[in-house]
N, C-alpha and C positions, 0 to 999 in steps of 0.2 A: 504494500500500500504506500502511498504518496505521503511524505513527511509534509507533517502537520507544525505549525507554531504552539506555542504553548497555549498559549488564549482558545486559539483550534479546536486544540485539544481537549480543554477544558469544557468547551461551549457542546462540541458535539458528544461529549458524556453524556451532560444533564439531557441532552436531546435523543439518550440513545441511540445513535448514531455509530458506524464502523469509528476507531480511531486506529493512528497508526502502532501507536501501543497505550497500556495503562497508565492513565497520567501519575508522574514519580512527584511524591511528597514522603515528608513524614511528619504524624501528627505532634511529636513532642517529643525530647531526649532529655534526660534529666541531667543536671548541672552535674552529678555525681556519677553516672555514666562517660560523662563526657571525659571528667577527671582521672576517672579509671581509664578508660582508653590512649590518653597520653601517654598512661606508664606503660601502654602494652605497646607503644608504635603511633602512634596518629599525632601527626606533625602538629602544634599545638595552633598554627596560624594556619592549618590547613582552608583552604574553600571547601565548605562541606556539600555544597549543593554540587563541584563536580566531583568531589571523594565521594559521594555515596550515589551520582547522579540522579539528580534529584530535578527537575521539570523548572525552567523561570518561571516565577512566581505571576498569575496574570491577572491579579483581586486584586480591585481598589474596593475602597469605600469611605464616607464620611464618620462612621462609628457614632459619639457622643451619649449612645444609650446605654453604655455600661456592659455588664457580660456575666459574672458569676454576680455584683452586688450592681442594683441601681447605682447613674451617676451623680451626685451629690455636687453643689452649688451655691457656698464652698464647700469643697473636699472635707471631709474629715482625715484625721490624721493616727496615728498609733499614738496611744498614750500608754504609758503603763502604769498600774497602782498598785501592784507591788510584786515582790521579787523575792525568792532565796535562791539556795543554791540549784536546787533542782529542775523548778520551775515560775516563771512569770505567769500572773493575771493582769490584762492591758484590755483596753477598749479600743478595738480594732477600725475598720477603713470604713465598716458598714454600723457602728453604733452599738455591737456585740461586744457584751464582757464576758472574755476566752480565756481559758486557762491553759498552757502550753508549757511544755520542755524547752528548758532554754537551747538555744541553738536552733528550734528545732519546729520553729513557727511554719517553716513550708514543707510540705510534703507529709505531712502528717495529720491527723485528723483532732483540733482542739476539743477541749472540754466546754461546750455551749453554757456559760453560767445566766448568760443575762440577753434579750434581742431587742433591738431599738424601738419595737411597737409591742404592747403588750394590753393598751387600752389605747381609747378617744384621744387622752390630753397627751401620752406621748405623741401619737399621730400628729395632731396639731400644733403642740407646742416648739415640740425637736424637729420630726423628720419633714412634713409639708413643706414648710418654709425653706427647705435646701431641697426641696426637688419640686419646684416651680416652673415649668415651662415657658414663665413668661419675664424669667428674673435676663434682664439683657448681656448679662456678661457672659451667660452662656451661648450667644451667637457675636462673640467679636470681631476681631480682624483674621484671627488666626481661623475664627471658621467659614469667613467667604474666602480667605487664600486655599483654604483646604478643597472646598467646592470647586474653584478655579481650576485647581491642580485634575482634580478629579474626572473634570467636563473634559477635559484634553487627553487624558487618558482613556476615556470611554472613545472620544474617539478612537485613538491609535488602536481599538480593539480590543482594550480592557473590559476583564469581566464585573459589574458594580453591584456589590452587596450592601447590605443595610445592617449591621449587624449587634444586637442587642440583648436587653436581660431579658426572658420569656417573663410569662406573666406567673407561672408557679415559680420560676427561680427568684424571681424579684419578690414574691408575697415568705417564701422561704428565710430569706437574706432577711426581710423587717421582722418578722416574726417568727422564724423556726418552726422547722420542718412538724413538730408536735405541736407548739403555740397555735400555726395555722390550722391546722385539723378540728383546734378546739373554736376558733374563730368564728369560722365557717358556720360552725350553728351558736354558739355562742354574741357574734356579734355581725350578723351578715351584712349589717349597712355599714359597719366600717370596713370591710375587705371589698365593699363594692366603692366605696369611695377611696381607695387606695389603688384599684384595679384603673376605676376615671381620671385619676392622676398622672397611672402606668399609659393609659392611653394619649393623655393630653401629651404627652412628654414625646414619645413617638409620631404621631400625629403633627407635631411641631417642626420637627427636625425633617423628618420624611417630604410633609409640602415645603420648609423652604428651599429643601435639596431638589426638588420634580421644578419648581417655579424657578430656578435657578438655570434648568434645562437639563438639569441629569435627569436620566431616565433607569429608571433600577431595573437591574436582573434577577435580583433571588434578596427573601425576607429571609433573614438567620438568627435565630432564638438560643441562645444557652438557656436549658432549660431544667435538666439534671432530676426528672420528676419521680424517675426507676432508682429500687435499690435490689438487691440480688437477686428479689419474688416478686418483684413488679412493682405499681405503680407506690409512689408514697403517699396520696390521698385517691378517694375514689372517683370514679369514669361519671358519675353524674355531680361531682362537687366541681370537674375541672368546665366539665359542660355550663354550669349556671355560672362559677364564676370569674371563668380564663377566657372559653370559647368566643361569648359575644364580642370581648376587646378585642381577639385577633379579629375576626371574622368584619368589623367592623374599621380595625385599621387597614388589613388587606383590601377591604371593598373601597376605600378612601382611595390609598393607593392609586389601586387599580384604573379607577377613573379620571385620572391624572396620566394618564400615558398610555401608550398603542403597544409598546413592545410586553412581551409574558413577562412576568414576576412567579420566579418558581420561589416555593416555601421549605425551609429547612428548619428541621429540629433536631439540635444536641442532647441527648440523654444518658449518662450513665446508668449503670447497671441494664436489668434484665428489661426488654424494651416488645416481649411480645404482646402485651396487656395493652402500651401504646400504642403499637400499630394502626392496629382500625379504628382506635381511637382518633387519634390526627388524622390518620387517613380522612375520617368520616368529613374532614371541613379543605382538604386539598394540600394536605402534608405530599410533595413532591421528591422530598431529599431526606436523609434521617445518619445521622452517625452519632459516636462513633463503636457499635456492637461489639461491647466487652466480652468475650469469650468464655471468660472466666466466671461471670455472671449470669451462665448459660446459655447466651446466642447461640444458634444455630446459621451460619454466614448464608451457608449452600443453601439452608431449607426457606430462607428470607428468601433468599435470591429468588426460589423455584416456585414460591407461592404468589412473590409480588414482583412479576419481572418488569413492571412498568415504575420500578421503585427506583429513584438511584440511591445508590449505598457507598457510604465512605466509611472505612475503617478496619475493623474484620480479623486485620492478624494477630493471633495469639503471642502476646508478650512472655509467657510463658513457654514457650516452644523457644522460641530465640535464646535462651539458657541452656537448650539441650543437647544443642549439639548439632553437625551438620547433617547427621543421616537423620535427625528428628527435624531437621528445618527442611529437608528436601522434600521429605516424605510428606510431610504438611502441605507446604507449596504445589507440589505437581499434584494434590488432590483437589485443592481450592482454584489456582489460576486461571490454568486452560479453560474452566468451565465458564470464570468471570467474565476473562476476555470474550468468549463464544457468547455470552448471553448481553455484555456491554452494559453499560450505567455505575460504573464500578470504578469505584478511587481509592484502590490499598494503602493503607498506612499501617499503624502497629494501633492496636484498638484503647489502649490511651497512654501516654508518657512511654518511652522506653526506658526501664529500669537498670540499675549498676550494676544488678548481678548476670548482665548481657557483657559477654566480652569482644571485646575489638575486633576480634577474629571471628567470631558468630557473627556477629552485625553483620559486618563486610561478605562473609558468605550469602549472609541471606540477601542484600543487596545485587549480590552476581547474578544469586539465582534470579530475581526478579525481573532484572534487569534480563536474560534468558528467556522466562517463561510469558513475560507479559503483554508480544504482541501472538 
């Protein structure tokens, strides 16, 4: 087949469409990975995109909605209120008082002591007023140079995403994954005026980006709503109180431009319970299918072939060795490629206990197996 450009490449995935091969990414290498692998050989100032050949990168986007927590107006900042030896409790980026291992704030999963909404007058007093859609310093200079930038690159071919906190990640972030459960019936007109806020705020950013003359390709949600058995609140509480805000910012959208906006959603953990769920409102894209969480790549693949799927390889396999990396690989690939919509990555962070020598094996292979 005819070599493709990156962009190409990228576009005619989401389109299902032949490519010349699997577009090369990866979703995430951990600082501690990377560390290790120096002392095994990997030149410390290497370019990693052609050491592991890896696809130019062809996403823009104007961002500004945040991603695991809402974006806050002004920021918040890490405080901490107190310390020993072991560990620190600090009030973090999103208004959470965390309890952590010193050293040892990322990559690890804190102690949730406290979440920034827990009633009304938090709501009102603390968090509204920094997440204002209409406060100006959030559309400055720096964000019509960013649009600027952006409109010139959709020409040249760029693919332009939107990419933001979903509506269960951002109601998670203010009030914890168990706070919100109790919410929900406990106080529904405050999770519905917190969700109109999550909409204003979107809504904002998105028409002045379309009035500007970008025109979007794909809606992208970090949303994180699965944990290892599925969803973390129920399929009729996301329905009453997540569904109408997309459904209503994607129809906004929509009517603001000619070209398709395909819809994406990030979820951790097990992500079968979600499927027909998002499916039901035009979930188009979905990664990235933790393995270890019990995805099934192949049976995704073979149930929803009009899906596109990013993610899928076993991080855990990449530890084992090259006849267990191969053996994985020529089972999964072939098929991906043959069926098309498919963008392998490692299904999330590559971990330190991968060595330098495995990666790069598995790299070859792909680099092999994936037109």
């Amino acid at each position: 087949m005819q070599s493709m450009t990156s962009a190409q490449r990228w576009r005619a995935t989401y389109e299902m469409k032949p490519v010349d091969h699997l577009f090369r990414k990866e979703f995430y290498i951990w600082d501690t990975a990377i560390e290790r692998w120096q002392t095994e050989g990997m030149p410390a100032d290497a370019d990693r995109a052609k050491l592991f050949g890896w696809d130019e990168w062809p996403v823009t986007g104007p961002g500004r909605l945040g991603w695991c927590e809402p974006m806050f107006v002004p920021g918040m900042q890490d405080v901490i209120l107190e310390t020993t030896e072991e560990y620190e409790i600090l009030r973090d980026n999103a208004g959470r008082t965390v309890k952590v291992f010193k050293g040892k704030r990322h990559g690890f999963m804190p102690t949730y002591l406290k979440h920034a909404v827990e009633c009304d007058k938090d709501w009102e007093q603390n968090v509204a007023p920094i997440l204002d859609h209409k406060t100006a310093s959030r559309y400055d200079d720096n964000f019509w140079k960013d649009l600027a930038a952006i409109k010139s690159e959709q020409a040249a071919g760029k693919w332009v995403w939107q990419q933001g906190v979903g509506g269960y990640m951002y109601l998670r972030a203010l009030a914890g994954p168990e706070g919100i459960c109790y919410m929900v019936v406990d106080n529904p007109a405050l999770v519905h005026k917190m969700m109109q806020r999550w909409l204003d705020m979107a809504e904002e950013v998105t028409r002045r980006a379309q009035e500007f003359g970008i025109e979007y390709d794909e809606l992208f949600f970090g949303e994180d709503i699965c944990y290892n058995h599925g969803l973390l609140i129920s399929p009729d509480k996301v329905r009453e109180f997540i569904f109408p805000y997309y459904q209503q910012l994607l129809a906004n959208m929509r009517s603001r431009q000619k070209r398709r906006i395909y819809f994406q959603i990030d979820t951790d953990g097990n992500c079968d319970e979600a499927l027909d769920l998002y499916r039901s409102i035009g979930m188009d894209v979905l990664s990235p299918f933790e393995v270890a969480a019990g995805n099934d790549v192949l049976a995704v693949a073979k149930k929803y072939p009009n899906l596109v799927m990013t993610g899928g390889i076993d991080k855990r396999v990449l530890a084992l060795g090259k006849e267990a990396i191969n053996d994985y690989l020529t089972r999964l690939i072939p098929y991906m490629v043959k069926r098309g919509g498919y963008i392998p990555t490692c299904d999330h962070g590559v971990p330190d206990n991968v060595s330098f020598e495995n990666y790069m094996y598995y790299r070859q292979r792909m680099l092999e197996l994936d037109h």
